[in-house]
ZADO-1210 file (C-alpha; in nm, 4 decimals, padded with zeros to 6 digits):
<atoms>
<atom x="00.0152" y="-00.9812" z="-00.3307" code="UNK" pos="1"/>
<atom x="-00.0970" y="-00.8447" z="-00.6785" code="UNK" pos="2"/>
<atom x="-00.0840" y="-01.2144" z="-00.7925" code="UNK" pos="3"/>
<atom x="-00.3238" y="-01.1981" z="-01.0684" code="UNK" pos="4"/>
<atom x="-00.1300" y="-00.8827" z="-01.2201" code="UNK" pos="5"/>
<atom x="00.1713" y="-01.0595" z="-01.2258" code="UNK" pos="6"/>
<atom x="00.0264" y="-01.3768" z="-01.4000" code="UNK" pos="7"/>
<atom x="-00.1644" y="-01.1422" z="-01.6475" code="UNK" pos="8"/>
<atom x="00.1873" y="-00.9957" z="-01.7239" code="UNK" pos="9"/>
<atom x="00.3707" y="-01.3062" z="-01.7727" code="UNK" pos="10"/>
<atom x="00.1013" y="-01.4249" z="-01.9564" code="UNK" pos="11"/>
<atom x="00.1483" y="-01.1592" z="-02.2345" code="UNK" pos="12"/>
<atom x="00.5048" y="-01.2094" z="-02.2397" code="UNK" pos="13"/>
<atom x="00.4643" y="-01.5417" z="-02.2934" code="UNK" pos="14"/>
<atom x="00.2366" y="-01.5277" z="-02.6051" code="UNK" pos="15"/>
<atom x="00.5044" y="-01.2305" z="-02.7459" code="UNK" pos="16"/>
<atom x="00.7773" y="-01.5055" z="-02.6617" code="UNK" pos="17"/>
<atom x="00.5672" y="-01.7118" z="-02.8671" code="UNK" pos="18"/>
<atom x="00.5541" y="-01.4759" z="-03.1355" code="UNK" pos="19"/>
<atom x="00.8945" y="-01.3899" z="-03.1427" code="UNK" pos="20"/>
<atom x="01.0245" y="-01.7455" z="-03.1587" code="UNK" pos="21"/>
<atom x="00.8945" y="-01.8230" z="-03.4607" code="UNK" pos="22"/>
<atom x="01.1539" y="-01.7831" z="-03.7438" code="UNK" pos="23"/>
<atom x="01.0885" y="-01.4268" z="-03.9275" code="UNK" pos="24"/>
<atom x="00.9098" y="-01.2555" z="-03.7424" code="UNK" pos="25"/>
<atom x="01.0496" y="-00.9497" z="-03.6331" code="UNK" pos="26"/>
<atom x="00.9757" y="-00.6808" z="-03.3102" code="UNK" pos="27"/>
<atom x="00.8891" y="-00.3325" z="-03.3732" code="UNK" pos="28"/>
<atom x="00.9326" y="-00.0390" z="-03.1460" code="UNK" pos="29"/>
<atom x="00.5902" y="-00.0416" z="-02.9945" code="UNK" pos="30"/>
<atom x="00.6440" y="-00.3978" z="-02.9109" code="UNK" pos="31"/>
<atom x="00.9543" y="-00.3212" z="-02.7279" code="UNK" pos="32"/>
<atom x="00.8181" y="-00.1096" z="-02.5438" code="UNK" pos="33"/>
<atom x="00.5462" y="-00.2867" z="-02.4337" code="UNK" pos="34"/>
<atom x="00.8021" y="-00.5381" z="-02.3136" code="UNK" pos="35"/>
<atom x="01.0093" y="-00.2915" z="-02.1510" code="UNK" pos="36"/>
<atom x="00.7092" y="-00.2142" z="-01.9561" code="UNK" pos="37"/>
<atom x="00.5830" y="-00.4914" z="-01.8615" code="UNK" pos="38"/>
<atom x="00.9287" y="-00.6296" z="-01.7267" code="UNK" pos="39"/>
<atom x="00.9373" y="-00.2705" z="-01.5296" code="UNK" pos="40"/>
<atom x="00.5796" y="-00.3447" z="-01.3796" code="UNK" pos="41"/>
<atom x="00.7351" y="-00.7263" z="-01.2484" code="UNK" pos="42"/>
<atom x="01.0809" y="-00.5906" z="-01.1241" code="UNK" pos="43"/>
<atom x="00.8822" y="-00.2789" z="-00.9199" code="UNK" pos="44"/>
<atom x="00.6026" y="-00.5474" z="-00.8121" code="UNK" pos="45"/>
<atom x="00.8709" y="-00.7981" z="-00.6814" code="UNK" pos="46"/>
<atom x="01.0380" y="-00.5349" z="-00.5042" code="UNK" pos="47"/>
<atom x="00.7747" y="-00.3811" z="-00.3521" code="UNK" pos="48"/>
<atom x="00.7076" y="-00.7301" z="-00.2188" code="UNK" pos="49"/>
<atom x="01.0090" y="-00.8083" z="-00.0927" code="UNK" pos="50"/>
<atom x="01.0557" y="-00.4504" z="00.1396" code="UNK" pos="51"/>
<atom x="00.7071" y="-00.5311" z="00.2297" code="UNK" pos="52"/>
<atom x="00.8549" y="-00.8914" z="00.3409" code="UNK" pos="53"/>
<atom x="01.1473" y="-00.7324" z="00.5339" code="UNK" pos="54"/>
<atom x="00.9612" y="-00.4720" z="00.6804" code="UNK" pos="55"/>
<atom x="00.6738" y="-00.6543" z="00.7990" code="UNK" pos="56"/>
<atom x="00.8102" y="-01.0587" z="00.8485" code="UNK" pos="57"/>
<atom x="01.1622" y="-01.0121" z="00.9429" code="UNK" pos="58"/>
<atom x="01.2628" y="-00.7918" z="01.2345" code="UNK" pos="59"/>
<atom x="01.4824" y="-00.9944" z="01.3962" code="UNK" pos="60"/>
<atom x="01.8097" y="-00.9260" z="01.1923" code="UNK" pos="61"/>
<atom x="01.8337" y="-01.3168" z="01.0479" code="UNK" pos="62"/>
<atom x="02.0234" y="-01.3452" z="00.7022" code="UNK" pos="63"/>
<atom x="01.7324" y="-01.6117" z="00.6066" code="UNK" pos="64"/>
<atom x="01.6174" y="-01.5971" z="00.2613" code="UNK" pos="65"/>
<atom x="01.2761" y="-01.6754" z="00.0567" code="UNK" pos="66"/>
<atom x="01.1333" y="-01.6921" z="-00.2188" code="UNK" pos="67"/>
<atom x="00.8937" y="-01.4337" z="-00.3471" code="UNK" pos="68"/>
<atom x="00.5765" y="-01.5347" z="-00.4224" code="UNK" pos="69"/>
<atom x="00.5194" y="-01.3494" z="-00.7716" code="UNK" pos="70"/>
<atom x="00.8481" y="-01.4503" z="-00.8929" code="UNK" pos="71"/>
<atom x="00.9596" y="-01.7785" z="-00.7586" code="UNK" pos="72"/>
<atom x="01.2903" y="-01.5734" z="-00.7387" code="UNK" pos="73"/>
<atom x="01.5163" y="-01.6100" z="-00.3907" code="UNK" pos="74"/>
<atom x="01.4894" y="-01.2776" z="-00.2149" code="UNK" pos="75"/>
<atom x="01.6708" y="-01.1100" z="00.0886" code="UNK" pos="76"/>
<atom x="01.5404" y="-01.0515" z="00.3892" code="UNK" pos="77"/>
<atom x="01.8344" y="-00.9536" z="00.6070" code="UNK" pos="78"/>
<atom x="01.8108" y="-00.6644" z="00.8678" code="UNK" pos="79"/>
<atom x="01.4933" y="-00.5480" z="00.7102" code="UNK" pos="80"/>
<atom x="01.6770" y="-00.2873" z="00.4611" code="UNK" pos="81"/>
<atom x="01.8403" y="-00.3686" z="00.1721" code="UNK" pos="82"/>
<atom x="02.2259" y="-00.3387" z="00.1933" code="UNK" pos="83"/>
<atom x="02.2489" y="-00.1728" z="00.5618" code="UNK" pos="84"/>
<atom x="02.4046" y="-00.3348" z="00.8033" code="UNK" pos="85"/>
<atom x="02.4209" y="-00.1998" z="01.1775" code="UNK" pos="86"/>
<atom x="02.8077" y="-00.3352" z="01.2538" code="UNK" pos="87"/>
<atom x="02.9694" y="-00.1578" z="00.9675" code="UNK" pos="88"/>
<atom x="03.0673" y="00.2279" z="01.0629" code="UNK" pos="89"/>
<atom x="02.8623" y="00.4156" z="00.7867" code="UNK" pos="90"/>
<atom x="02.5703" y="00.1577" z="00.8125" code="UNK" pos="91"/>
<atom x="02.5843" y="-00.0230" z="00.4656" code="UNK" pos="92"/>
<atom x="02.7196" y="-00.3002" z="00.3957" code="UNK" pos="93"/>
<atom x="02.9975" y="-00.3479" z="00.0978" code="UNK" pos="94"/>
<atom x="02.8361" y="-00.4779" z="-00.2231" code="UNK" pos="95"/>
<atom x="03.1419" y="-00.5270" z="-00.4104" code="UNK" pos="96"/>
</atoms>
C-alpha cells in the first residue's frame, strides 16, 4: 500500500544522498528538515502497514514474521498487537 509514495520518497533521499556525498557540500536547515520529514512519512507509512498486516493477516497468534512491502524491512506480526502478549499477567510482554 502507498507504494508509489514511498518510492517517490526514497527517490528524493536518494538524489540528497547524492548531493551530500560529494566532498564540500554542506546541508542547511531547510534541508534537514526536509529529511527529517521525509524519514517521518516512511517510519509512519511502514507502521501503518505493518498494524494493518497484524490486524487484518494474522489472527491466529503465530510469532511468524515478514517483510514489509515498502521497506523490505522484517516486521512482526505476533498476536496482532505490538508488544501484548495474552500469557503474561498485565498483558505486555517484557521488551527489555
Amino acid at each position: 500500500m502507498y507504494k508509489g509514495i514511498c518510492e517517490a520518497l526514497h527517490r528524493e533521499l536518494e538524489e540528497l544522498d547524492e548531493k551530500f556525498s560529494s566532498q564540500g557540500a554542506r546541508m542547511n536547515g531547510q534541508e534537514l528538515e526536509h529529511i527529517d520529514k521525509m524519514l517521518h512519512a516512511l517510519k509512519s507509512l511502514a507502521t501503518y502497514e505493518a498494524m494493518e498486516g497484524n490486524s487484518e493477516e494474522n489472527r491466529g497468534g503465530s510469532y511468524a514474521r515478514g517483510r514489509s512491502r515498502m521497506t523490505g524491512r522484517y516486521i512482526s506480526r505476533d498476536e496482532g498487537h505490538y508488544g501484548y502478549n495474552s500469557q503474561d499477567p498485565d498483558g505486555y510482554r517484557n521488551r527489555y
